[in-house]
N, C-alpha and C positions, 0 to 999 in steps of 0.2 A: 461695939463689936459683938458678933452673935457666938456665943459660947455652945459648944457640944456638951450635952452632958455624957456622964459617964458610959451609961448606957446604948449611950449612940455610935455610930459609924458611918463614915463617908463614904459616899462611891466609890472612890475612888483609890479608899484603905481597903474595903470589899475587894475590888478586883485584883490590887496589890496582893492580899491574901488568897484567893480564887489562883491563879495564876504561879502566886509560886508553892501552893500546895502541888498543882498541875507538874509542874517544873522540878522540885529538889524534892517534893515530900517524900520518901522512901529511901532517899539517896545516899543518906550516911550510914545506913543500918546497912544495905544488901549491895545497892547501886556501883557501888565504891569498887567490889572487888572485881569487877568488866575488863576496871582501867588500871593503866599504869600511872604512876603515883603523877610522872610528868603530863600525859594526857588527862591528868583528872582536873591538876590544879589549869593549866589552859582551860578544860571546859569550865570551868568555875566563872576564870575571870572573862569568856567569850557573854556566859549566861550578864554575870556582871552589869557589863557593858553594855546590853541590849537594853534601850528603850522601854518604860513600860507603856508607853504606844504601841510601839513597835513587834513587842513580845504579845498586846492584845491582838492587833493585825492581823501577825502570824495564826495566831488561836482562832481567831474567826474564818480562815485564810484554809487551816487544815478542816475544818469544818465543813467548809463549803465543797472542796475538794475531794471528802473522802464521799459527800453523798454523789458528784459525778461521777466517780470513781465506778461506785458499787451500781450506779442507773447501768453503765459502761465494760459488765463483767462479761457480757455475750460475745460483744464483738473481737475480732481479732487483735492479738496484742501489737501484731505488726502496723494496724490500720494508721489513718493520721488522728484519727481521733484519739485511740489508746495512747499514740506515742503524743501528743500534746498532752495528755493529761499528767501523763510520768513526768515528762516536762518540769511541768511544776510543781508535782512531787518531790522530785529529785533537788532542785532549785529551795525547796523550800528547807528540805534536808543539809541544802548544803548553805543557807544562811544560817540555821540553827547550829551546827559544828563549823561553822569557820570555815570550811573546806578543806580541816585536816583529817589526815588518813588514818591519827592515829585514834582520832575522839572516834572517827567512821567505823573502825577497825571493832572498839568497845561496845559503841552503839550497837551494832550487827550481832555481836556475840551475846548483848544482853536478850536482844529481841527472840532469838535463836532458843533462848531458855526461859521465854518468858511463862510457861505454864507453868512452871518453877517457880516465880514469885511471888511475895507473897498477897493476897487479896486485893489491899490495899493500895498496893503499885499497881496491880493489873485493873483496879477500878478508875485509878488516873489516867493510867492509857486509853482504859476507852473514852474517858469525860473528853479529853483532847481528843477525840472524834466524831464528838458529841453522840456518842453511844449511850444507849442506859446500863447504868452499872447495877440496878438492882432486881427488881423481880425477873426482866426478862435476859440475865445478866450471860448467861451460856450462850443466848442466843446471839447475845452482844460481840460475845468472843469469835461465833462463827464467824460472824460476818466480818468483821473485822480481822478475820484470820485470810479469808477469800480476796478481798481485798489485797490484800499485803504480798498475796500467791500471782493475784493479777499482774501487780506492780513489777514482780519479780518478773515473770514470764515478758513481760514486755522490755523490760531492762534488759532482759537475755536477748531478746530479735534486735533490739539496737545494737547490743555488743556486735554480736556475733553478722549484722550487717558492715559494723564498721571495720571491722578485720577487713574486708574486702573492699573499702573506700581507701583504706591504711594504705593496702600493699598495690593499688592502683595510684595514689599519690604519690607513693614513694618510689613509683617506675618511670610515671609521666616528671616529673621532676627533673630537672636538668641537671646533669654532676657538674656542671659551670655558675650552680645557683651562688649566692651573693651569700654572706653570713648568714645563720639564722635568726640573730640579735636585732635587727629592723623589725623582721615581723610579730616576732616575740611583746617586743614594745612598743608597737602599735597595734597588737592583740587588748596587750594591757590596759592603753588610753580607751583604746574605741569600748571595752566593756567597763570602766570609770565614767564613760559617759553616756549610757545606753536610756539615760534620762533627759537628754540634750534633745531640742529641735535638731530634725537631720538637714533642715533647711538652715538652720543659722552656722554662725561664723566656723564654731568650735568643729562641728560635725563636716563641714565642707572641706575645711586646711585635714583633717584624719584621711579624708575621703581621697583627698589629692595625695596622700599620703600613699594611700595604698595603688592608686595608680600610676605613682612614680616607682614603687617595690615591683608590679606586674612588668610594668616595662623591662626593668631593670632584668628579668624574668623571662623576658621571650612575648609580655604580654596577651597570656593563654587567655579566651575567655573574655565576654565584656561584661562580666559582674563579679562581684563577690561570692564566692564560694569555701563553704567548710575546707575543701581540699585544700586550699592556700595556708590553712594552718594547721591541718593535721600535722604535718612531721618535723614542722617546728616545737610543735607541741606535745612529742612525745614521750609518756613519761618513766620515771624508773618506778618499775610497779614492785607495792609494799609483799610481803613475802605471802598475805594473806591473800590467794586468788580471786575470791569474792570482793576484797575490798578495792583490788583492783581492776576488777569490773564497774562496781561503782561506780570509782575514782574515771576511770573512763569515758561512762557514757554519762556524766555528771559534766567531764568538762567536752565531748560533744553539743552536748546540749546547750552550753555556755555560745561555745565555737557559730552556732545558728543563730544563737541573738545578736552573735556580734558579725558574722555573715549579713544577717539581715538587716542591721540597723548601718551598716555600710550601701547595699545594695538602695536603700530608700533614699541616702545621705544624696548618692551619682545619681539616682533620677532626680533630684530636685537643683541637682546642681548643671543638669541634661535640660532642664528647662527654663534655665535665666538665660 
C-alpha cells in the first residue's frame, strides 16, 4: 500500500477543499444573516446532499456559461439566443437551491448587497465565474456585475412575455376541462425523465399519456406546447415580487423541456 505523507494531498481532497471554500467559505460569519434560520438549515442540507461530482460539474457548468454569457451582452435579451442562455442560468440556479423560494428569496437579497461584503466572499463569487479576483479584481466585478444586469433584463422579457401566454391560456381553456391533477402529474413524470430515450418504452406510455389528457381536452393542437401546462401550473407567488418572477420564469423554462422532450417522444412514436 502506497502511503501519503504528510505533506501531501490528493486531487481530490484539493477540490474537496477548492469547492467548499467556493461554497460555505464566508457563510457563517456574514452569509447566515440573508436567510431564515428554516431556509438556512435546508440550504445546508441541499449543499450536503450534492455530489462532489456533481457540485464540480456544476463549477465547470457556471464557468463556461458566464463566458457565453458575457460573448452574448450585445444582443437583445428577447432574442433565442439570450433566452437559451438564461435558460440554463436559471436551471443551473435552480439545481443549486432546490427550487425553493425561500433559499431564492435569500440568495437575491444577499446578491442585491453584495458590494457590501466582505472581500473574501466577493473574491469567491468571482472564482465561481472563474473571474480574477486579484490585480484586475474591479474589473472582475464589472464584468461580472454586466452580466448579472443582462440575466436580469432577459428574465424580465420572459416574465413579462409570459403574462400574455398566461392570460391567452387561461381563455382558450375550456371551463369543461377535466381536473388539473392529470396534468400536474404528468408534468412531474415527464420532467423525472427528461434523461430517458424519447424513443424507448418509458417516454412513449408519458407521451400516450398526454395524448389521452389532449383528447380528453377538445384535443387542441398536435404537439406539445407550454400552454397545456401553464394554468395547471400556476403558482401562489411568495410575497417577494422579484422572487416570484424568478420562481416563474424558472419554471417556464422547466415547462419547454418538458414541452419538448414530449413533442420528440410523438414524433418517434409518429414513426413506428
Amino acid at each position: 500500500m502506497k502511503l501519503i505523507r504528510s505533506d501531501q494531498v490528493t486531487d481530490a481532497s484539493i477540490s474537496r477543499k477548492i469547492i467548499k471554500g467556493i461554497e460555505m467559505q464566508p457563510e457563517e460569519n456574514f452569509m447566515r444573516k440573508y436567510y431564515t434560520e428554516e431556509a438556512w438549515a435546508r440550504r445546508s442540507q441541499i449543499l450536503e446532499e450534492i455530489p462532489l461530482e456533481t457540485r464540480e460539474r456544476h463549477r465547470e457548468a457556471w464557468r463556461q456559461l458566464f463566458l457565453q454569457v458575457e460573448s452574448a451582452l450585445e444582443v437583445d435579451p428577447a432574442s433565442e439566443r439570450a433566452q437559451t442562455l438564461t435558460r440554463q442560468w436559471v436551471l443551473l440556479v435552480e439545481a443549486g437551491t432546490g427550487g425553493d423560494s425561500e433559499i431564492k428569496a435569500a440568495a437575491m437579497k444577499a446578491w442585491k448587497d453584495h458590494q457590501n461584503w466582505p472581500p473574501e466572499a466577493q473574491d469567491a463569487l468571482l472564482v465561481r465565474y472563474g473571474l480574477d479576483a486579484g490585480s484586475d479584481r474591479e474589473d472582475s466585478m464589472r464584468r461580472m456585475e454586466k452580466a448579472g444586469k443582462f440575466i436580469g433584463q432577459a428574465i424580465g422579457r420572459k416574465y413579462y412575455g409570459a403574462l400574455e401566454a398566461t392570460r391567452r391560456a387561461l381563455i382558450n381553456r375550456s371551463s369543461a376541462d377535466c381536473s388539473s391533477e392529470p396534468w400536474v402529474e404528468l408534468f412531474r413524470d415527464v420532467e423525472a425523465s427528461l434523461t430517458e430515450d424519447p424513443a424507448g418504452e418509458k417516454a412513449q406510455a408519458l407521451a400516450a399519456r398526454w395524448t389521452e389528457l389532449k383528447g380528453d381536452t377538445g384535443g387542441r393542437g398536435t404537439a406539445p406546447q407550454p400552454d397545456d401546462f401553464l394554468e395547471v401550473l400556476q403558482p401562489k407567488l411568495p410575497l417577494d415580487t422579484s422572487v416570484a418572477v424568478i420562481n416563474q420564469v424558472a419554471r417556464l423554462y422547466r415547462i419547454e423541456q418538458v414541452s419538448g422532450f414530449l413533442a420528440k417522444a410523438l414524433a418517434f412514436g409518429e414513426d413506428k
